[in-house]
N, C-alpha and C positions, 0 to 999 in steps of 0.2 A: 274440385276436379270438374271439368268442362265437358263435354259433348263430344269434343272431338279426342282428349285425352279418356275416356272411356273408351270410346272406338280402339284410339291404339291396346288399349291394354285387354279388352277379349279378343281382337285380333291377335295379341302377343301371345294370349293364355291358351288360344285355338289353336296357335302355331305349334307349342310346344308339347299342349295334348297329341297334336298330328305326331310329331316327330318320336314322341313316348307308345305309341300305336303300330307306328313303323318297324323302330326300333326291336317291341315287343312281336312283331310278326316277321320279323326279317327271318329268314334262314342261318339256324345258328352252325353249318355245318361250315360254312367258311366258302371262300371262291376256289374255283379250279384254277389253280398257278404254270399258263403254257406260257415256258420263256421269260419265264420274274414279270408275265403281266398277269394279273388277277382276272377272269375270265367267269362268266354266268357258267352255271353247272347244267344248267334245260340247255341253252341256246347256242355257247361256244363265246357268244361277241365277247371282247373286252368292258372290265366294265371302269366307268370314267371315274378318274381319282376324287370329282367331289362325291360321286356317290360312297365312296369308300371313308371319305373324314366325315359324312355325316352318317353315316353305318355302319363304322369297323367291321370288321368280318360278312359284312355282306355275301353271299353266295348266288343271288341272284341279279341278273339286270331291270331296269325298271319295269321293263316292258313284260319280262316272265312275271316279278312278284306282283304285275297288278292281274294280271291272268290268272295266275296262282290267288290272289286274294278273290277276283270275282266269281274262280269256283267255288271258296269257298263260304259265299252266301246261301 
């Protein structure tokens, strides 16, 4: 394995850790459903369908759970 195939694969292994992090701090209450659109439960906006196939039940928009996550440092 080479230099730069290492790179890819703690790159890959970081990605996945992030998204097992996410995942694990997402808001497991689900989204507020206005009109069959999935909706942040803080802020109202819609929230975008890839955030929902990489979230399932997401209940927050990005922008509240990084708010929500940097309070809670």
């Amino acid at each position: 394995m080479d230099m730069f195939d290492q790179a890819q694969e703690l790159e890959r292994l970081d990605r996945e850790a992030a998204l097992r992090k996410a995942r694990a701090t997402a808001d497991s209450e689900g989204p507020e459903w206005i009109d069959g659109v999935a909706c942040c439960r803080e802020c109202g906006e819609a929230i975008p369908e890839a955030r929902l196939k990489a979230l399932p039940g997401a209940g927050l928009c990005r922008a509240c759970q990084e708010e929500r996550e940097k309070g809670a440092r």
